[in-house]
VOGU-3710 file (C-alpha; in Angstrom, 3 decimals, decimal comma):
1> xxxxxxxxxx> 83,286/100,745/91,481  82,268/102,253/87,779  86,043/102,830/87,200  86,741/99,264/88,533  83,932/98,170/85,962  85,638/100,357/83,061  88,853/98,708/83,322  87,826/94,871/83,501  85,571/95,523/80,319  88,845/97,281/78,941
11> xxxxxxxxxx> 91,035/94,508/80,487  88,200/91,966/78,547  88,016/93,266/75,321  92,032/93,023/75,089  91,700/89,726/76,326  89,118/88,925/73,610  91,266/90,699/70,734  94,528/88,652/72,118  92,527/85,672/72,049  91,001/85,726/68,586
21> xxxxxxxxxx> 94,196/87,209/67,360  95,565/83,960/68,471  92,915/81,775/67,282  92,851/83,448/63,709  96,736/82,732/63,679  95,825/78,994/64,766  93,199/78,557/62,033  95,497/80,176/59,162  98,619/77,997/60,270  95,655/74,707/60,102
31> xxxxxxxxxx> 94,381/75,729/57,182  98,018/75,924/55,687  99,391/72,706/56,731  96,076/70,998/55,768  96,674/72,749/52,060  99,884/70,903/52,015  98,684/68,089/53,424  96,199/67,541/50,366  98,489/68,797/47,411  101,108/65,780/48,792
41> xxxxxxxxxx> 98,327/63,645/48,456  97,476/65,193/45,084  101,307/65,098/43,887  100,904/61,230/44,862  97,914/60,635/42,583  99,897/62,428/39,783  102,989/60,864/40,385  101,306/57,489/39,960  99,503/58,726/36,764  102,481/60,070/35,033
51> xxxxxxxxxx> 103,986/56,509/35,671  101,239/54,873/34,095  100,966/56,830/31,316  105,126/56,749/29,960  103,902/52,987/29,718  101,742/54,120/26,573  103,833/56,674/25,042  104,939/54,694/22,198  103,945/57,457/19,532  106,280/59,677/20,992
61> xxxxxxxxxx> 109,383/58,428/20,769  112,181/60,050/19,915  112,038/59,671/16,209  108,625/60,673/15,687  109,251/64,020/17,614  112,274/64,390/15,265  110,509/64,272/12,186  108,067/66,425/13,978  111,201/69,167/14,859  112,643/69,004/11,658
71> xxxxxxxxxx> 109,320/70,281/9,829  108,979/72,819/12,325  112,784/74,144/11,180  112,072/74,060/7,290  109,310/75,823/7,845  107,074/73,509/5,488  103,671/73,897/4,590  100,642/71,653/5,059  97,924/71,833/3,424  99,011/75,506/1,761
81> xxxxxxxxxx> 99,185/76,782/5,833  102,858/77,409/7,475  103,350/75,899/10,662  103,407/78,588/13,381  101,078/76,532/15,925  103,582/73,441/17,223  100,192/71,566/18,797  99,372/71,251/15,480  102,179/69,107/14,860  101,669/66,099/17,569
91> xxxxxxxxxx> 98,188/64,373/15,883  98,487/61,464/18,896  97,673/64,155/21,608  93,329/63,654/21,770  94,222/60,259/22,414  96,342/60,490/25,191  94,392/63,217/26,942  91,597/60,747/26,931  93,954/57,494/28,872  94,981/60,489/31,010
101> xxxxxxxxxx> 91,265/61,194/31,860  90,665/57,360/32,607  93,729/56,686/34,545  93,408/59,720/36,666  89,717/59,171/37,191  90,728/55,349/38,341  93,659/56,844/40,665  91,681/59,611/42,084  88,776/57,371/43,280  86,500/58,312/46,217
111> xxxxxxxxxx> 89,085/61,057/47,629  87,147/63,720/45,579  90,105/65,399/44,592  89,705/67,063/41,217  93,303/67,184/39,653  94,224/68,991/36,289  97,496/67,307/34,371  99,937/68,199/31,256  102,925/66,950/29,906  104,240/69,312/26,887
121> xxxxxxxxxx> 107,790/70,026/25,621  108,286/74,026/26,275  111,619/73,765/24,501  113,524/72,860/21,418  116,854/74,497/20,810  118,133/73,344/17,108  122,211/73,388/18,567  123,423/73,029/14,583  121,921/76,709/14,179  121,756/77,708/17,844
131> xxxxxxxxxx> 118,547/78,348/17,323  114,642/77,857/19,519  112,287/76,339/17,457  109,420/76,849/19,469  107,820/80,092/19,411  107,503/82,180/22,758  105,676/81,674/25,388  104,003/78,329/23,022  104,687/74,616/23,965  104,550/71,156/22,323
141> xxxxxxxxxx> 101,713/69,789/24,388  101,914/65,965/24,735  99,239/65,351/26,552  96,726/67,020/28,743  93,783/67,207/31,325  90,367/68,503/30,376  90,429/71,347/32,978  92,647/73,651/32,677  95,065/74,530/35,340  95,843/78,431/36,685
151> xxxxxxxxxx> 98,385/77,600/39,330  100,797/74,600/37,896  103,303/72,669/40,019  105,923/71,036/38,548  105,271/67,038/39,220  109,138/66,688/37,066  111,191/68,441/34,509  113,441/66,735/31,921  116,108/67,668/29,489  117,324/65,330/27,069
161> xxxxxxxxxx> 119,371/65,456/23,529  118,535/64,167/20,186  121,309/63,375/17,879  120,753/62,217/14,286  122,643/61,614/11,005  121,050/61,408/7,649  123,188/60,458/4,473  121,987/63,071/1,100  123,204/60,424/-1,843  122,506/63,411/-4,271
171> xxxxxxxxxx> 124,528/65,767/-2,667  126,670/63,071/-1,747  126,798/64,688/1,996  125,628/63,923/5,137  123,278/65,584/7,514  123,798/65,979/11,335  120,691/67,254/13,290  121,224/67,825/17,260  118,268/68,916/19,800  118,368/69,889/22,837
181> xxxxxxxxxx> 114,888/69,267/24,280  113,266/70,535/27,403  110,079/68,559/28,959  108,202/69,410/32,268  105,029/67,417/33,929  102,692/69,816/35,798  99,629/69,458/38,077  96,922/70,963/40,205  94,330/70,110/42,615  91,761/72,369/41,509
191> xxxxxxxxxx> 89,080/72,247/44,585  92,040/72,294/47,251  90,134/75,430/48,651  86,874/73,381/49,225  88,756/70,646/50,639  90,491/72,357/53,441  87,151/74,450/54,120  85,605/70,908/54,588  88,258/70,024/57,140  88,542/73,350/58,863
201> xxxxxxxxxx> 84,864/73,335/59,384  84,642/71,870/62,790  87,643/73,743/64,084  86,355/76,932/63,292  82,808/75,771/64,514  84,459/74,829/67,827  86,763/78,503/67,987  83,547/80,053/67,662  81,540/78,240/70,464  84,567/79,064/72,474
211> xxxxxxxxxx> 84,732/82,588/71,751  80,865/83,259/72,624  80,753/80,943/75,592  83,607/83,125/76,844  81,306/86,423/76,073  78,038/85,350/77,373  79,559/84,164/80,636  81,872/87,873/80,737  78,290/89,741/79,988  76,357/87,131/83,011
221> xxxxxxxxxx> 79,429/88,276/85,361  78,888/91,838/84,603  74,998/91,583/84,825  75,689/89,777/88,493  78,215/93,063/89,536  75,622/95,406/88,543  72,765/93,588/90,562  75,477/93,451/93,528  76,376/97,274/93,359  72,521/98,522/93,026
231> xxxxxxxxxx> 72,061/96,474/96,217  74,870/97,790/97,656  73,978/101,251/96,506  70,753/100,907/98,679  72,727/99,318/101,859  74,748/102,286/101,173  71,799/104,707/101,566  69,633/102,624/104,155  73,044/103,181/106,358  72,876/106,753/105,375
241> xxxxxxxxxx> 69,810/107,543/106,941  69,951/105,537/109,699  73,162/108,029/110,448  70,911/111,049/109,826  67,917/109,820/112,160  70,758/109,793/114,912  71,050/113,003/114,938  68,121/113,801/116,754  68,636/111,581/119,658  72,300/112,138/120,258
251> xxxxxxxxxx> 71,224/116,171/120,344  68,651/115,449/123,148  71,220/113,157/125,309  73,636/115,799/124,891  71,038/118,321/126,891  69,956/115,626/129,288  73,989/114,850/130,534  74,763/118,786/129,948  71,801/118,370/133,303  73,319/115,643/135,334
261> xxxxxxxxxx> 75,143/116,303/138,466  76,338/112,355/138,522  80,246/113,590/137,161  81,289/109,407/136,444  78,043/108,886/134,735  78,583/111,963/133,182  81,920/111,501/132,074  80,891/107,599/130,756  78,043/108,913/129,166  80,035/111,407/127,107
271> xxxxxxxxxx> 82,304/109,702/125,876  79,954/107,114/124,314  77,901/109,974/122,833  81,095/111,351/120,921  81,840/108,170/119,701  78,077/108,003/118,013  78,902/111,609/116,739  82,123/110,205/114,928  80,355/107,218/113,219  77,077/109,582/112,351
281> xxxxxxxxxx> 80,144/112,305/111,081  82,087/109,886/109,614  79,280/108,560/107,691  78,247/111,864/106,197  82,189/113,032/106,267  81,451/115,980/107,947  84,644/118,072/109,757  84,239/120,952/110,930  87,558/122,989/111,216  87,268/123,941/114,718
291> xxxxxxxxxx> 90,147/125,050/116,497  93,737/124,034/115,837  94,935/121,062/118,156  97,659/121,904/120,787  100,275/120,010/123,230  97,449/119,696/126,326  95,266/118,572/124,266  97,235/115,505/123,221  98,286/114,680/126,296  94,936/114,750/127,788
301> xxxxxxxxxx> 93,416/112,902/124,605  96,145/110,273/125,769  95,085/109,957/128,817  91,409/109,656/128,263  92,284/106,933/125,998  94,446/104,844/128,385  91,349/104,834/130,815  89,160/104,068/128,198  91,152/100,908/127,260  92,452/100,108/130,066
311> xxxxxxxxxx> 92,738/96,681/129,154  95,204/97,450/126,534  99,001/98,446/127,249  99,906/101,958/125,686  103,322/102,993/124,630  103,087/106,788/123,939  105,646/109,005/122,307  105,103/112,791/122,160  106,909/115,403/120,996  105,070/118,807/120,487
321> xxxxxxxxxx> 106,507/121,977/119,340  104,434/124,171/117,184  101,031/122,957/115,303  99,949/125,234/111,953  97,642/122,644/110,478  95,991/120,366/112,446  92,515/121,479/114,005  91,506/119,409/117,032  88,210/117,117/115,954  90,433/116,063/113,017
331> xxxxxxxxxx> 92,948/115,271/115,483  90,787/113,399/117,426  88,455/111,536/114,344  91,970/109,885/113,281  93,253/108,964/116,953  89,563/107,274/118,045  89,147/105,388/114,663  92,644/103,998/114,461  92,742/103,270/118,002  88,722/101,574/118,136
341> xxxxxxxxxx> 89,928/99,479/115,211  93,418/97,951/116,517  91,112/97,095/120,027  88,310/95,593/117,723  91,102/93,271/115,906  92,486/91,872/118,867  95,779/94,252/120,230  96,949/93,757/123,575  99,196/96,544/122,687  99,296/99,840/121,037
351> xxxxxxxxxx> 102,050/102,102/120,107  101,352/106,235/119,562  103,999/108,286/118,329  102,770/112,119/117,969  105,076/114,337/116,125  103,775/118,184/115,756  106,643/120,104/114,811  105,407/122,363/111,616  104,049/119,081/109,892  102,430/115,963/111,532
361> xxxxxxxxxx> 103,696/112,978/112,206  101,041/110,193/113,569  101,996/106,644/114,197  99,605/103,888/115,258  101,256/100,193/115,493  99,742/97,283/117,262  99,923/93,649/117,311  96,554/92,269/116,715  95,384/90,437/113,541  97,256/92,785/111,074
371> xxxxxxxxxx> 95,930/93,068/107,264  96,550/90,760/104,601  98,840/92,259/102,080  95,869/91,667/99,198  93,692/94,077/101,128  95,739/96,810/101,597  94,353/98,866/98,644  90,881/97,991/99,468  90,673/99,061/103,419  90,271/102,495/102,480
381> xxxxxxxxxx> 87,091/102,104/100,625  83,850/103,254/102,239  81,673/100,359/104,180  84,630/97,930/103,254  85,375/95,097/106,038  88,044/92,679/105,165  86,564/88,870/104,569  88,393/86,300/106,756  86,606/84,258/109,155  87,688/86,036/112,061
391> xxxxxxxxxx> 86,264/89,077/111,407  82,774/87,510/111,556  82,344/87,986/114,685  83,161/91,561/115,061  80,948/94,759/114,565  81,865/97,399/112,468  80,503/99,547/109,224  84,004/99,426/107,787  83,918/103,401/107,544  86,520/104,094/110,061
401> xxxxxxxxxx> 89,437/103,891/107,855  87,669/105,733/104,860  87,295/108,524/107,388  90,566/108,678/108,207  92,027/108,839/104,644  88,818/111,373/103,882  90,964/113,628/106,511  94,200/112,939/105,415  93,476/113,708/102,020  91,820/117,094/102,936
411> xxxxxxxxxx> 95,235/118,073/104,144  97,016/116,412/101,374  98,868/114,325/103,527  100,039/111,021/103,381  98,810/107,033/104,869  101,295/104,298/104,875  100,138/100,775/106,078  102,921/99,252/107,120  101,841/95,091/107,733  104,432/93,388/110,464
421> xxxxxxxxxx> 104,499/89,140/111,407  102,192/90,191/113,846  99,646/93,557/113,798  100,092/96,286/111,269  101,082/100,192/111,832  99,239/103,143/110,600  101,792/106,330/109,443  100,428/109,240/108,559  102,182/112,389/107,569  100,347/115,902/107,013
431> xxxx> 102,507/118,946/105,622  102,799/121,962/107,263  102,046/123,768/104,473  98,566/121,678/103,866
//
């Protein structure tokens, strides 16, 4: 029962590992699609403010910017400083980042999304010279969100040219300038990780309550088979010395028959006193070797037995040549137990095939209720009856078959239950070199 015990808490604790394994894998492939789920909604609210704000954008057209690229490619000065920092050179960008706060504030409404935004120019390639204008890694910011952003996505990217031709009446020549201008929109929902944590809440809540509804009622279950095997431990050992108190009383019978001169009674009386010695012996799975079994003493265990149950048809097969192994109360332990237990379960009709020839063959068939298939690894076990309603009715300890295999086993030899449409047959095989 322990080992029984061992493996469903092993088989359990897989179980538990496979299942939050599976629920981990659920939650992660949640949480991702409700991440997407919000930046979609995020891009939307960006998309919409980008719209909004190309409608003011009138300070940056296309000729201011020029003006603005052309200083940056002379190189001039302003106010006695060179220009190396291009945000320096687009004065309109304070106001637009504060329309950008507004409109995003108005767009963003009660979803409590916080969302970072920027527009900026991150290249200028002067295609007269073949030359960038901008310096690396340094952008011509447009416009831009209070918060900063550490993971951008790109809302749109744009490239567009800028051709111009100035006429130089001094130099009497004119002057071509052609850009090639690079633009990109980014965003980012900054609190997307509170978000989904908000929504996975009750999810995770509700994975949980699963999980330790599953353990408490595993740990109950286990508490209720320990309770059930300490009170079977002390059936166990209430049967056990019932068995032993036996022993005293079946001794004294034994001297009061050994003094009877009635030889029926006598002969009755004995056999129902070995039959208490084989339950009190097969309860304390005692065997005593004895002497080795022989060809007359199979035959005339046969034909006590077909008096005995004379109710019950017999087909016998015998075949006896030489016997190594086999000592005689073994013999008989296996015959009476097989034989008491297919006229318990209802056989009209019993088959015994006896093979002694080196090794041991014994075959016991009979057509009575038979064993489920299900039970066939449990028969063996000591004090175990099968649970069907029609074994109510019947006495037994359920330590016949447990004796048998005890004897079996002792000779390393072999039990196949072989279930039929109707009864079930008993093979056992014992080497002759056991």
């Amino acid at each position: 029962m322990n080992r029984k015990r061992k493996t469903t808490i092993i088989l359990f604790t897989f179980s538990l590992i496979v299942l939050l394994v599976l629920q981990g894998y659920y939650i992660y492939n949640s949480y991702r699609l409700e991440e997407k789920e919000l930046i979609r909604q995020a891009r939307t609210i960006a998309d919409k403010t980008l719209e909004t704000m190309e409608k003011y954008e009138n300070d940056t057209s296309e000729e201011k910017l020029v003006g603005d690229f052309e200083r940056l490619k002379k190189g001039i000065t302003i106010q006695k400083e060179k220009i190396i920092h291009p945000e320096l050179l687009y004065s309109s960008e304070p106001y637009y980042n504060k329309k950008l706060e507004r409109i995003l504030k108005e767009n963003i409404g009660e979803s409590g999304f916080e969302i970072a935004m920027k527009s900026e120019i991150y290249s200028i390639v002067d295609e007269v010279q073949k030359k960038e204008l901008l310096p690396v890694n340094r952008s011509l910011v447009l416009y831009q969100s209070v918060r900063q952003m550490t993971k951008p996505l790109v809302i749109n990217e744009g490239k567009w040219s800028s051709r111009q031709s100035r006429e130089n009446t001094d130099l009497k020549m004119n002057e071509k300038d052609y850009y090639l201008v690079k633009s990109k929109s980014t965003f980012q929902l900054l609190n997307i990780q509170l978000l989904v944590v908000k929504k996975m809440i009750p999810l995770v809540i509700i994975s949980l309550l699963i999980v330790i509804l599953i353990v408490i009622l595993f740990r109950n279950s286990i508490r209720n088979l320990n309770r059930q095997e300490k009170k079977i431990s002390q059936l166990h050992t209430t049967i056990d010395s019932i068995a032993h108190e036996l022993n005293t009383p079946i001794t004294t019978l034994k001297f009061s028959i050994a003094r009877s001169s009635d030889t029926e009674s006598k002969a009755l009386l004995d056999r129902q006193i070995r039959r208490l010695e084989n339950i009190v012996s097969s309860i304390h799975a005692h065997h005593d070797a004895g002497i080795l079994v022989t060809k007359n003493d199979v035959e005339s265990y046969c034909a006590d037995i077909k008096r005995s149950f004379d109710k019950i048809g017999f087909k016998i097969s015998i075949r006896f040549d030489a016997n190594k192994v086999l000592y005689l109360n073994d013999f008989r332990q296996i015959m009476d137990n097989l034989i008491d237990n297919a006229s318990k379960y209802g056989a009209g009709e019993i088959g015994l095939l006896i093979s002694v020839k080196g090794s041991v063959v014994i075959e016991v068939s009979d057509d009575g209720m038979g064993i489920p298939i299900m039970e066939k690894k449990n028969i063996f076990e000591k004090y175990y009856r099968i649970t069907r309603e029609n074994n109510l009715h019947i006495n037994g300890l359920g330590v016949g078959l447990f004796l048998v295999k005890k004897i079996v086993d002792k000779y390393k030899g072999d039990i196949e239950v072989i279930t039929k449409s109707k009864g079930v047959s008993f093979k056992i095989t014992i080497p002759d070199e056991a």
